[in-house]
N, C-alpha and C positions, 0 to 999 in steps of 0.2 A: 210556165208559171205554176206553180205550189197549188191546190188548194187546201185553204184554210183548215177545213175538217178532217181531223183522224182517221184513219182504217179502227171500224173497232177488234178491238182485242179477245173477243169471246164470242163462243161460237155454241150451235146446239149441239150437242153429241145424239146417237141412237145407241142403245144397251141393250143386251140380253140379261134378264136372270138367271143365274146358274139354279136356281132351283126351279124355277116351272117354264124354263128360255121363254120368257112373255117378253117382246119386244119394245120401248117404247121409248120415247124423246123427252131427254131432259136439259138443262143448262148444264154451261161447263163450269160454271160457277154461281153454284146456290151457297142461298144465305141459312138455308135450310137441309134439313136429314131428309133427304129423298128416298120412297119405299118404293116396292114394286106395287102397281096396281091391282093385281092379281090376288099374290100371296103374302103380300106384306113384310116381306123380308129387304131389308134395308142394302141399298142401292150406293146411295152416296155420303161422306161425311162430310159438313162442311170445317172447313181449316183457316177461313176469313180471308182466303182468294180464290184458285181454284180450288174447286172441290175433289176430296179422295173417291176415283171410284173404286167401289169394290164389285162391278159388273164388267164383261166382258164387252168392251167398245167394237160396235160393227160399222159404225160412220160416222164422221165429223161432216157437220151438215155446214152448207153456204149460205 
């Protein structure tokens, strides 16, 4: 038997910064422009599903 409830569809990724490789975990779909914590340099765009990274993906987390 089924159950009911969905596999969700989105997952957390981990990124590198190409400018200071500061490592850190973001969604794979923000609603939002994600920067680096670091140095501020913009990480992700969002496109109203998933979001474009412009960082170097090191893991799709579970």
């Amino acid at each position: 038997m089924k159950s009911p409830l969905k596999e969700p569809t989105s997952r957390f990724i981990k990124v590198r910064c190409p400018k200071c490789k500061n490592e850190q975990i973001m969604f794979g779909k923000t609603a939002t422009r994600v920067t680096c914590l670091v140095c501020d340099k913009p990480l992700s765009e969002s496109t109203g599903g998933k979001s474009k990274v412009k960082a170097r993906i090191l893991e799709v987390l579970e």
